[in-house]
N, C-alpha and C positions, 0 to 999 in steps of 0.2 A: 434662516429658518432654524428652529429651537427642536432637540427633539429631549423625552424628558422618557425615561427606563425608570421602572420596577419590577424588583423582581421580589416575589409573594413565596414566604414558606411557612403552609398552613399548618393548624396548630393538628394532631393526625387524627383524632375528632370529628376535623371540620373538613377532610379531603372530599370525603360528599358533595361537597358544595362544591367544587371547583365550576362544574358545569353552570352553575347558576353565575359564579362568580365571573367566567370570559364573559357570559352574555351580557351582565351590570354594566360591565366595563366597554365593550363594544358599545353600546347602548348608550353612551356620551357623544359619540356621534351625530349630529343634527339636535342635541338640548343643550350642550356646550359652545356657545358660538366661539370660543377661542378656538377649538381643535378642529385641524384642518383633517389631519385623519387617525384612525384608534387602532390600534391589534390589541390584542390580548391572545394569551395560547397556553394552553398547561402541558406542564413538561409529560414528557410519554416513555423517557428512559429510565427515569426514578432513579440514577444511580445514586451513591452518598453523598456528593457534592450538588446534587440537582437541589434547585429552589421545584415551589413548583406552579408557579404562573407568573407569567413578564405579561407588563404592558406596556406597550409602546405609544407614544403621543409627539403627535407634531405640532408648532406651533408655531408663530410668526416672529414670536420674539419675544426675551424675558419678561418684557412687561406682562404680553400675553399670559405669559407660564402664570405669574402673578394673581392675575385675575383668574383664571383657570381652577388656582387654587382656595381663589373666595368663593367660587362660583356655586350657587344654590342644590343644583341639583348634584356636582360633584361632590361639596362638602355635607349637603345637607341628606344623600339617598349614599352614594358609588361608597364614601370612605366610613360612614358608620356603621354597612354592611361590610365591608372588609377588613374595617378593624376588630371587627367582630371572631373572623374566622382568622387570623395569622398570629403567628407569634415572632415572628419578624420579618422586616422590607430591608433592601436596601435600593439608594436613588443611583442615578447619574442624570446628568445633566449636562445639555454639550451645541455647540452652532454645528450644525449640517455644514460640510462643502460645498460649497457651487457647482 
């Protein structure tokens, strides 16, 4: 199993949105058939190093992640509304343990 982190640091503008933004992102759940399951969470310490929203995504396997990432309602709704609000991400990308 594939799990695939972002982590979101919006542009300070756009912090408003966070709220809409976990719900986007949850909300790949059951329209995404790659992701087996979604978190999202905005960070609540706000210290200087804090991003301030991770997602989390699991997935059965890079091909999965692949498709995930063509996938219509991800590329075409989740990522043109979030690139909308950040001024920068960063990925990880990693197999789960058994």
């Amino acid at each position: 199993m594939i799990k695939h982190v972002v982590c979101y640091k919006f542009k300070e503008e756009e912090k408003k949105s966070l709220g809409e933004a976990v719900e986007l992102l949850k909300s790949m759940q059951g329209k995404v058939p790659q992701v087996i399951n979604v978190q999202a969470h905005a960070d609540e310490l706000h210290s200087e190093r804090s991003f301030d929203l991770i997602l989390e995504v699991w997935l059965d396997s890079f091909e999965a992640l692949s498709a995930y990432q063509e996938n219509d309602y991800h590329a075409g709704v989740v990522k043109p509304f979030l690139h909308s609000k950040f001024e920068k991400s960063v990925s990880l990308d990693f197999t789960l343990e058994e």
